[in-house]
N, C-alpha and C positions, 0 to 999 in steps of 0.2 A: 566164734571159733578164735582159737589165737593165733593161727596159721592161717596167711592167706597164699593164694596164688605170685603176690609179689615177693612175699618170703623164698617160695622156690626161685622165682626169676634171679633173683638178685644172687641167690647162693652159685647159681647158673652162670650167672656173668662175670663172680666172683672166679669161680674153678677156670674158663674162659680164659680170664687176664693172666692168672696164673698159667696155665700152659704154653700163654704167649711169651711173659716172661722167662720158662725154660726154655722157650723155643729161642728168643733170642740171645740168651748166655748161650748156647749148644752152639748158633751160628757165629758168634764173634769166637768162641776157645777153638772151635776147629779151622776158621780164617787163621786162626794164629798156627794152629798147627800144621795147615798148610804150607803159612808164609815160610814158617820153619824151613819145612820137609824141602822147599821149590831150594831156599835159600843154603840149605846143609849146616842150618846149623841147630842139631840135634838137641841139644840141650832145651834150649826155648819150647822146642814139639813136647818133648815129657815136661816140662814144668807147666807147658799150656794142659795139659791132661789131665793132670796131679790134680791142677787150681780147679778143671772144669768138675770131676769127681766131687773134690771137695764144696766145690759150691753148691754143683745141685743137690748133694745128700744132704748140705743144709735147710736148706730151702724146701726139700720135700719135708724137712724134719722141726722144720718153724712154720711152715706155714700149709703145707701140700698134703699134710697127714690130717691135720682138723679139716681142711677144707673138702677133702672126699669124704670121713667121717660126715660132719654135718648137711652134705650133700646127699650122700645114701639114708641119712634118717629123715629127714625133709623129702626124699623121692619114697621110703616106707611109707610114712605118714602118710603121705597122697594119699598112696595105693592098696596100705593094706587094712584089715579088717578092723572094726570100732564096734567099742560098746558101750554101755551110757549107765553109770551108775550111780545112787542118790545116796546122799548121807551125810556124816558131820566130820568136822576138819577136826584133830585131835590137836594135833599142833603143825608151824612150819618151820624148819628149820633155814636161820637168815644166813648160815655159811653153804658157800658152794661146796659141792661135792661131786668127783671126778667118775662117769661113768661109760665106759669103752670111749672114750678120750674128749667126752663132751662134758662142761658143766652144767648141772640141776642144783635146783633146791630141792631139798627133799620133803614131802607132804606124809604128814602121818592121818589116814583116811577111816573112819568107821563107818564100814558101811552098811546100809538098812535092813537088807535081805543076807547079811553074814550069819551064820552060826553062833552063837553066844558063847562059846569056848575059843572060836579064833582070834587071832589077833589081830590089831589094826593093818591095815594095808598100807605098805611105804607106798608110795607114788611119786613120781618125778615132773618137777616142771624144767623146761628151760632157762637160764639167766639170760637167755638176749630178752626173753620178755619178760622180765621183770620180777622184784618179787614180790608176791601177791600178797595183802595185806587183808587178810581175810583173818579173823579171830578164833582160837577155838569153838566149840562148839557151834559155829556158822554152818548154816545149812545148804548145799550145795549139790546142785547135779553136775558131774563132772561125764564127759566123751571122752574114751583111753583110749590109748594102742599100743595094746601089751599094760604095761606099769608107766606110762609117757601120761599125761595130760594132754588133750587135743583140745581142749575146750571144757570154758568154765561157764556155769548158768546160776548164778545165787538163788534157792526158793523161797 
């Protein structure tokens, strides 16, 4: 399989740190907009607000968006249903390509038990693991979820 258990851990402790990091921008801009408020001098409380706004929508927006993305597809994976299909690699594509905000390669699949009028099956692997260097017509049992690669078996 190309997923293990430490792959969820680590996405897990990754999302973790991140909310700690928001948690502590949230705790220093509103110390300041306190200090402000105690102190009357208003201007500082709306600039501390402005900056805290702008910063967390960054930060959800570089880092806090993939990281539930790839969190929710690693918690799918776990969880949801698999199925295991045999047949030959058509080709792989070596550029990444963007799909609900994660990068894949994308796998062009022929597979054994297809209809002889369909077409190849796009399949997706993930770029954290690698790109697979498997040759055309290489023969392969692959475990899916959905159009996802979960696991490669060479026959």
């Amino acid at each position: 399989m190309l997923y293990s258990e430490q792959d969820y851990l680590d996405i897990t402790l990754t999302r973790k740190r991140f909310w700690f990091q928001i948690l502590a921008v949230t705790i220093i801009f509103i110390a300041t907009i306190i200090v402000a408020s105690i102190s009357r001098i208003i201007w500082i409380g709306y600039t501390g607000a402005i900056l805290w706004a702008i910063v967390v929508v960054f930060l959800w927006g570089m880092k806090g968006s993939y990281i539930r993305k790839y969190y929710n597809f690693l918690k799918d994976l776990r969880q949801g249903l698999e199925n295991t299909i045999t047949g030959t690699v058509a080709s792989i594509d070596s550029s990444k390509n963007i799909k609900e905000l994660l990068e894949f390669y994308l796998v062009v699949f022929n597979e054994d038990n297809a209809p002889t009028d369909s077409p190849a099956r796009k399949l997706y692997i993930d770029v954290s693991k690698g790109l697979p260097e498997y040759k055309s017509g290489t023969r392969l049992e692959l475990v899916l979820f959905g159009n996802y690669i979960k696991g490669i078996k060479v026959l």
